[in-house]
N, C-alpha and C positions, 0 to 999 in steps of 0.2 A: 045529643052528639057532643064530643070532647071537642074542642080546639083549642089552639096555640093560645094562652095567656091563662085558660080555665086553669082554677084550684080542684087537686083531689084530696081529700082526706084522704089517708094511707094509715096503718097499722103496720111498723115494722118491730122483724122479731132477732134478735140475734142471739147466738147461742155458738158456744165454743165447741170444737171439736173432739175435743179431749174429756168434756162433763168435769171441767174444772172451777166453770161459773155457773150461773144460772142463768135459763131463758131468760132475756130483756124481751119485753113488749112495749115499745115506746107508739105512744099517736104524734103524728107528723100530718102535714102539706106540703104537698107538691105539687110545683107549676107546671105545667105543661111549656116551656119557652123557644119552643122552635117546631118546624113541620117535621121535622124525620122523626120525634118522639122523646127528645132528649129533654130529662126530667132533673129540675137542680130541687135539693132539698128547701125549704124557707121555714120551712121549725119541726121541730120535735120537743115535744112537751113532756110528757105524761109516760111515765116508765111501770113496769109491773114484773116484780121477778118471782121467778117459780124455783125453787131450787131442783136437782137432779138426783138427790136420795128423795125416795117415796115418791119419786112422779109419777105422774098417772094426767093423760092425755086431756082427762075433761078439766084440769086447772089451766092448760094453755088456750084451749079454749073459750074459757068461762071469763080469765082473765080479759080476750079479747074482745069478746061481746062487752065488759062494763068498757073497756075505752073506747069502741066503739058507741057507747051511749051518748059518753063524750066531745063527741066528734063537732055537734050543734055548736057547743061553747066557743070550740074553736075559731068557726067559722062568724061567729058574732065576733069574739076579739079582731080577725080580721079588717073584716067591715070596719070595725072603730077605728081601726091603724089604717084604711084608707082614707078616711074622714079627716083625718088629721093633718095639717098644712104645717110641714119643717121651716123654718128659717135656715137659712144658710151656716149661720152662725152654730146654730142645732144639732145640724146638720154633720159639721164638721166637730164638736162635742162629741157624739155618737158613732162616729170613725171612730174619732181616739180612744173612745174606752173599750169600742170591739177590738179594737189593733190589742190590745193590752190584753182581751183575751188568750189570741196566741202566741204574742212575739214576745218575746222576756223586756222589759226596760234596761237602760245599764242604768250606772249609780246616780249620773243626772238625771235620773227618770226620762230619760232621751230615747226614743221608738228607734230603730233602725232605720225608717223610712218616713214622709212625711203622710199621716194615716188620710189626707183629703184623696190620694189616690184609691180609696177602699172605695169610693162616691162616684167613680167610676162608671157610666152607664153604656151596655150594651147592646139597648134595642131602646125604642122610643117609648115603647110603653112605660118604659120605666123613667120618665123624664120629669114626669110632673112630681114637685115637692113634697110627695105626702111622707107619712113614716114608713107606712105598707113602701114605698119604693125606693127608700132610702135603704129601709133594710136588707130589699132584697138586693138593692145593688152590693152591699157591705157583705152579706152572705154571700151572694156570687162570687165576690172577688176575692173574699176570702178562703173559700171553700176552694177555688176551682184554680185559685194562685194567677199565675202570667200580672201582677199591677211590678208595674217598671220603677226603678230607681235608681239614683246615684247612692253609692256609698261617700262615710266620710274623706273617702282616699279617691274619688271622684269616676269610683269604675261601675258600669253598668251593672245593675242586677232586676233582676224577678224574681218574686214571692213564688215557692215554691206549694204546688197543690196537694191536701190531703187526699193520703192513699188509705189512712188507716182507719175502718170504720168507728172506733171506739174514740178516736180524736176527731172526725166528724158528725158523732150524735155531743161530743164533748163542745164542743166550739159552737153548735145550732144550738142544745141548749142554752148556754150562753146568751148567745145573741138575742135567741127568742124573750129570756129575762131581762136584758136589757132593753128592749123590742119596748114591751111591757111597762118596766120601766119608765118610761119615756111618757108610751099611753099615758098610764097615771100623770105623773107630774103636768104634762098639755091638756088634758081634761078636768085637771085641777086648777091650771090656772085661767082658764077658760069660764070658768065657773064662778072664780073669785072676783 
């Protein structure tokens, strides 16, 4: 039985309207993070494109069964990014470089906003310092927008939320290698 917090592997496919790109088949996780059913992305990895001259039905298929093969790995990488205890300090590292993913820097390499607001948590589950929940609060808040700030002229704003899917499989991949990133580097010096 699924409940509020479970991961699902997911296999999603996207594809233009017009046959002007090719099918994307990307492997992802999704959380389950609330009762009504409402699903926030927490990575997308793994892409497969089929193009649209000479297609033929069993490459989108076939495609999907190898990333569904996949899926295992995923769910180990996990586990590891829960295992993993952020420092504060790390923590607020791994904001500022997702922040960088989407917002432009201006010429003093200056954010628009201060990126600790990306750390941001919205349920308790996500409270304890691991990387698995540091990211997904950073994912969260970034994907779904509403984190509040003053500008430099000291006026109210929010982070505005992706509509577009191709800048939100762009922004999870991201984060998901950054995710990653991080893994390595804490289980490297873990070790050392």
């Amino acid at each position: 039985m699924i409940s509020v917090g479970d991961l699902i592997p997911e296999i999603v496919l996207t594809n233009s309207h017009d046959a002007l790109s090719a099918f994307q088949l990307h492997a992802g996780i999704f959380r389950l993070v609330c009762s009504n059913g409402m699903v926030v992305a927490d990575a997308t990895i793994a892409k497969v494109c089929i193009k649209h001259v000479g297609y033929a039905s069993v490459n989108v298929r076939l495609a999907g069964q190898a990333l569904f093969q996949d899926l295992p790995k995923l769910t180990e990488k996990v586990e590891s990014m829960q295992a993993i205890h952020m420092q504060s300090q790390e923590a607020e590292i791994t904001a500022r470089s997702a922040a960088m993913v989407r917002w432009p820097v201006d010429d003093t390499h200056t954010l628009p906003f201060d990126p600790v607001h990306l750390l941001e948590c919205h349920r308790t589950a996500d409270e304890k310092p691991t990387l698995w929940n540091v990211f997904n609060r950073i994912q969260e808040n970034m994907v779904k927008g509403g984190v509040r700030y003053r500008t430099v002229n000291n006026r109210k704003q929010r982070t505005r939320r992706i509509t577009g899917i191709g800048e939100d499989i762009r922004v999870n991949k991201a984060l998901w290698s950054l995710a990653e990133s991080m893994l390595l580097l804490k289980q490297g010096s873990s070790t050392g």
